[in-house]
C-alpha positions in Angstrom: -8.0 -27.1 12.1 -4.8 -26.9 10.3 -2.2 -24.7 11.5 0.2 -22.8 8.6 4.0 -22.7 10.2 5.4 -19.5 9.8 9.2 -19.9 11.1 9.7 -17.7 7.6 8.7 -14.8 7.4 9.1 -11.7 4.2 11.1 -9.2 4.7 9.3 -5.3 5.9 6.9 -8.1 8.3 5.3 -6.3 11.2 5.0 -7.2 15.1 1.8 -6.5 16.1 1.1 -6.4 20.6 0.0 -5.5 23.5 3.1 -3.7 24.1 1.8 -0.2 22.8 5.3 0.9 22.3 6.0 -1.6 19.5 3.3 -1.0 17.2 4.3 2.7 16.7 7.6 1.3 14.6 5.4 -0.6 12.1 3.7 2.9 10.1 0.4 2.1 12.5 -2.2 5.1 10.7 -5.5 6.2 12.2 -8.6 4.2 12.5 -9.9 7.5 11.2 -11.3 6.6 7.3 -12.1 9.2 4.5 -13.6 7.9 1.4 -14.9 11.4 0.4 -13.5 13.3 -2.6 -13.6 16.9 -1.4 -14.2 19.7 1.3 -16.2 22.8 1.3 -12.4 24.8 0.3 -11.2 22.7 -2.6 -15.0 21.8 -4.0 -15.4 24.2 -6.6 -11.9 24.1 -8.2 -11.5 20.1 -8.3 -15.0 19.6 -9.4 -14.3 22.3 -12.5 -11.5 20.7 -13.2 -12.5 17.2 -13.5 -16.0 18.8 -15.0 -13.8 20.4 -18.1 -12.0 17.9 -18.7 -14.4 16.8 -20.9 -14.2 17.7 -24.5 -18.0 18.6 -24.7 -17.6 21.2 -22.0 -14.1 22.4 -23.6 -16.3 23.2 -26.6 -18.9 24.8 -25.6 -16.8 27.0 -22.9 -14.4 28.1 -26.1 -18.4 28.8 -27.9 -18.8 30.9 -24.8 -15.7 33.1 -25.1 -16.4 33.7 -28.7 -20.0 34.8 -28.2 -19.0 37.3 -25.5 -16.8 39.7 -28.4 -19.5 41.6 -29.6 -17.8 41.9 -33.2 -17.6 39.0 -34.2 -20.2 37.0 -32.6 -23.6 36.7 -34.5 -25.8 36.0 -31.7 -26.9 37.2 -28.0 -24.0 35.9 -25.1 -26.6 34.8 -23.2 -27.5 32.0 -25.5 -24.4 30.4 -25.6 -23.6 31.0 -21.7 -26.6 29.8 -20.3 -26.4 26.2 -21.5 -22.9 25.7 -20.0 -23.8 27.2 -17.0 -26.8 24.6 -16.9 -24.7 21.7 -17.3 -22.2 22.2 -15.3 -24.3 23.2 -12.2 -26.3 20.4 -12.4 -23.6 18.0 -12.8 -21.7 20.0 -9.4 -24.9 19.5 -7.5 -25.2 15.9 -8.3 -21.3 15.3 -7.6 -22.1 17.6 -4.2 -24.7 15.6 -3.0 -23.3 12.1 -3.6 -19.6 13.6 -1.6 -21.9 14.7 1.0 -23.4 11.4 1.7 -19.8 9.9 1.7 -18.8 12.7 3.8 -21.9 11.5 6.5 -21.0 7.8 5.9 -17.5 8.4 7.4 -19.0 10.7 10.4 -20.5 6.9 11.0 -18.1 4.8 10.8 -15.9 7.1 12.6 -17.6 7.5 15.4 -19.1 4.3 16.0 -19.2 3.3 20.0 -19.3 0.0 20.9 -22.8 -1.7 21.8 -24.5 -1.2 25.4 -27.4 -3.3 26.8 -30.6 -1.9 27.7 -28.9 -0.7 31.4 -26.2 1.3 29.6 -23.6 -1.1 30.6 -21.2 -2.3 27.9 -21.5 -5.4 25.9 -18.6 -4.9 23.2 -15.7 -2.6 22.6 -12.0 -1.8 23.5 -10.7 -3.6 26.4 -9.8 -0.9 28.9 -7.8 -1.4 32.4 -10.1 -4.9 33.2 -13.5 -3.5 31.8 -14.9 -3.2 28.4 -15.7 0.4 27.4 -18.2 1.2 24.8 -17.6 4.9 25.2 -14.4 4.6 22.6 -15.2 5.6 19.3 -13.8 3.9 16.0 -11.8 6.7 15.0 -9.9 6.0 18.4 -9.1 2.1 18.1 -5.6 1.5 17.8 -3.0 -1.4 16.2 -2.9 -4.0 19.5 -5.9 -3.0 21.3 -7.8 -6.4 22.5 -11.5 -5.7 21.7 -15.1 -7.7 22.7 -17.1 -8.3 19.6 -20.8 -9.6 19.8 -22.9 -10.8 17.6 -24.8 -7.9 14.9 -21.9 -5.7 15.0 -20.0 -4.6 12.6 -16.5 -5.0 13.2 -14.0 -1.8 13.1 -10.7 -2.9 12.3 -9.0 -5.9 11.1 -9.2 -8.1 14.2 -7.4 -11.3 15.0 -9.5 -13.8 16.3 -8.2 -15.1 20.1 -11.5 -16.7 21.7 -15.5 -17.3 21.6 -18.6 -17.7 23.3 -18.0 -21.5 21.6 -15.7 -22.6 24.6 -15.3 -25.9 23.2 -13.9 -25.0 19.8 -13.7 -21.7 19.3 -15.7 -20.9 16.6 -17.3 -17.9 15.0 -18.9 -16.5 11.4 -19.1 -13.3 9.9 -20.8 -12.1 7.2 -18.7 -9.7 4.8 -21.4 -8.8 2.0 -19.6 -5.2 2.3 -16.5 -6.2 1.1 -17.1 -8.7 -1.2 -21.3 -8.9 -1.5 -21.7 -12.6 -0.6 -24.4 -13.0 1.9 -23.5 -16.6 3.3 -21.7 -16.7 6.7 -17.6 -17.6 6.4 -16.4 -19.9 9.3 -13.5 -18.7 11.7 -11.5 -20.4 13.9 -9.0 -19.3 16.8 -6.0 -21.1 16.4 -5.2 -24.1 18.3 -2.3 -25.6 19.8 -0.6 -29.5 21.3 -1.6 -30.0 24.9 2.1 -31.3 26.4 2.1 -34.3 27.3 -1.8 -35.1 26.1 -0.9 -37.3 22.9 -1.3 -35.4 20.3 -4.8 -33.4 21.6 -5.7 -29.6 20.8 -6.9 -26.9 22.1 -7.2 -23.1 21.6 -3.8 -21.1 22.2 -5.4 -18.2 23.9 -8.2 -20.4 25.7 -8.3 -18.0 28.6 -8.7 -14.6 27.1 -12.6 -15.0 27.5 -12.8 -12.4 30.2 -11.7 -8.3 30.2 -9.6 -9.1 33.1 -7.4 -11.6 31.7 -7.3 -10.0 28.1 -6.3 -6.2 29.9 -3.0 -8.1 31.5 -2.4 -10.7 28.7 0.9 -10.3 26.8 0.1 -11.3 22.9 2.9 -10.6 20.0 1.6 -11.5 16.4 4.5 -11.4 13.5 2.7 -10.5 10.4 2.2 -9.8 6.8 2.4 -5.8 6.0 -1.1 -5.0 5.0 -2.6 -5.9 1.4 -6.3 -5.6 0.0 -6.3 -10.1 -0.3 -9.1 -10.9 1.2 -8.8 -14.8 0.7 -4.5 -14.6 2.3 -3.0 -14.0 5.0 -0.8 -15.0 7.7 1.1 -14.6 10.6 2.8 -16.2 13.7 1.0 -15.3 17.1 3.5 -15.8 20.6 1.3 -16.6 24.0 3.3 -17.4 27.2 6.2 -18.8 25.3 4.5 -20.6 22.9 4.1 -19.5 18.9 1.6 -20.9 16.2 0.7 -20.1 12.7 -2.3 -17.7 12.2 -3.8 -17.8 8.4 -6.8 -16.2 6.8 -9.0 -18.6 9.1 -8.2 -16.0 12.2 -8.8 -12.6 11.0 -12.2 -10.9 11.4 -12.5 -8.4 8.5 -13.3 -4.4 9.5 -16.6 -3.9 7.5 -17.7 -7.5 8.2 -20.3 -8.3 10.7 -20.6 -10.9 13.4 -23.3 -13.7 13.0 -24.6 -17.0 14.8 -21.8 -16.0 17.4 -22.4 -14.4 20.8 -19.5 -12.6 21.2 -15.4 -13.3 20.7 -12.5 -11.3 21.4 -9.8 -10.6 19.4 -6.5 -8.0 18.8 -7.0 -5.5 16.3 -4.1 -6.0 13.5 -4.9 -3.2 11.3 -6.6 0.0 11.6 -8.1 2.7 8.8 -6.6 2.4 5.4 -4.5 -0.3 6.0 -7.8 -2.5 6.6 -8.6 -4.9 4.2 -12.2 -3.0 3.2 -10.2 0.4 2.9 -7.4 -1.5 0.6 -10.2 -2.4 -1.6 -12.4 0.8 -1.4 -10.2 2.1 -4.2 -11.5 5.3 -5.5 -13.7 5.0 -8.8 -11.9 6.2 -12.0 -14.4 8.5 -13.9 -16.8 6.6 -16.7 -17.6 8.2 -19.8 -21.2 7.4 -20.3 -22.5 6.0 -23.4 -24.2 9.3 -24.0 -21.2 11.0 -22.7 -19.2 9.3 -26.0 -22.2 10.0 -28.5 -21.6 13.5 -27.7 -18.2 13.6 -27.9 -18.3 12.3 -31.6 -20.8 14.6 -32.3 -19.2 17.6 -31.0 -16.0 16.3 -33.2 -18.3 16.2 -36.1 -19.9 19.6 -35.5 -16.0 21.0 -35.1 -14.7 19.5 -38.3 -17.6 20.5 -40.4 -17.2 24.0 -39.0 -13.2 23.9 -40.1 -14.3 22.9 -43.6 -16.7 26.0 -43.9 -14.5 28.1 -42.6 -11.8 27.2 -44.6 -14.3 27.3 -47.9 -15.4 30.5 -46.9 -12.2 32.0 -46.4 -10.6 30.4 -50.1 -14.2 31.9 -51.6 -14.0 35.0 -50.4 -10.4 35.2 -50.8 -11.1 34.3 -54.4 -13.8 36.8 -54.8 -12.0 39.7 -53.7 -9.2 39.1 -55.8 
């Protein structure tokens, strides 16, 4: 594999490493993730308002008002009350239920462990003094932990790939139909490095970071890219014992994707939460007016227009009547 050489690097770049007390100067957030639109205190008066923004509901809430002065409205309140009412608690419900699932999607993610074998002993998570604990939730993964990966899970952050279960070259696949809904398994590669003195041969920089022991006392610093929703660039330059090389798009495991054909890797997490790749893209949904939504909206435009022009006739006739 081809290495990028990143001696230049963009102004605002961030360090991410092992050193915990570096990564708090680059705006590290929260592996915690929201994606839902509301809580049980601002529900009501977000949903009205986004409910009556709608010129079909403005209408028929300004039929409403009129029909509740008894002198001058020709029919019963309740007529023109209940179907409002109707409309606009269904639509709540509907808008309720589908925050609620979001709401139960991010319990998930948030508190997804890592993966234990039958015994209850741990087969992937955060690296933790020598051992690999699956007790720590996502929600609790931070910017430079080193993390075990194996294959089926879903990865929880933005990882950078240091070694495989493919000793020889260092290869793995994920799958990232959640981010971008192709099925097919995309290659990755740990990056490699010159041998000295071994003309000219490769091999992977961080080799021996394929135990919890030697990741928990390795020493990694990555220079990188602040985070961006690009999901086919990126790169970076990763320092091991004194020597740097290029990281690109070809290293980074994606939070969201899911590791396939691979036993198990590990890897430092680069980002966390919303500055992941999948949140960067999981840009909320603007509102679309239905096709029925826009009939109804010329309609009710109709309706008000031809009321306007009997109103006004009725007035100039009965103005001319009287006189």
């Amino acid at each position: 594999m081809t290495n990028q050489n990143n001696d230049d690097h963009d102004h605002g770049n961030i360090i991410v490493s092992t050193d915990k007390s570096l990564n708090g100067k680059n705006g590290a957030v929260s592996n915690f993730i929201t994606t839902s639109k509301y809580t049980l205190l601002n529900f009501l008066p977000l949903n009205m308002f986004q409910q009556f923004k709608k010129p079909s509901n403005i209408y028929f809430a300004v039929n409403m008002i009129i029909a509740l002065i008894p002198d001058i409205s020709p029919i019963s309140p309740a007529t023109a009350i209940m179907p409002l009412i109707i409309v606009v608690a269904v639509a709540a419900i509907k808008d309720g239920l589908e925050d609620y699932y979001r709401h139960k999607a991010d319990a998930e993610w948030n508190s997804a462990p890592g993966k234990v074998d039958d015994r209850d002993e741990a087969l992937s998570g955060v690296i933790v003094d020598g051992a690999v604990d699956a007790t720590v939730q996502s929600k609790d993964v931070h910017v430079g932990d080193m993390i075990k990966i194996v294959r089926g899970e879903t990865v929880r952050a933005d990882v950078l790939l240091l070694a495989t279960s493919d000793l020889e070259e260092h290869t793995a696949h994920i799958q990232t139909m959640q981010l971008d809904g192709e099925t097919n398994a995309k290659g990755r590669q740990a990056v490699s490095t010159k041998i000295p003195g071994a003309g000219g041969a490769h091999r992977n920089l961080t080799h021996d970071l394929i135990t919890p022991e030697a990741c928990s006392s390795a020493r990694l610093d990555l220079d990188t890219v602040q985070p961006s929703a690009d999901l086919h660039q990126w790169s970076g330059k990763l320092t091991y014992k004194g020597v740097s090389e290029g990281v690109d798009i070809e290293q980074l495991l994606f939070r969201g994707s899911v590791l396939v054909n691979t036993a198990w890797v590990y890897g430092i997490v680069v980002y966390t939460g919303m500055n992941t790749k999948m949140q960067k893209n999981n840009k909320p949904k603007v509102p679309k007016e239905s096709q029925l939504d826009r009939k109804l909206t010329k309609m009710i435009i109709i309706v008000f227009c031809i009321q306007q022009l009997v109103i006004f006739f009725d007035v100039r006739l009965g103005g001319g009547a009287s006189g």
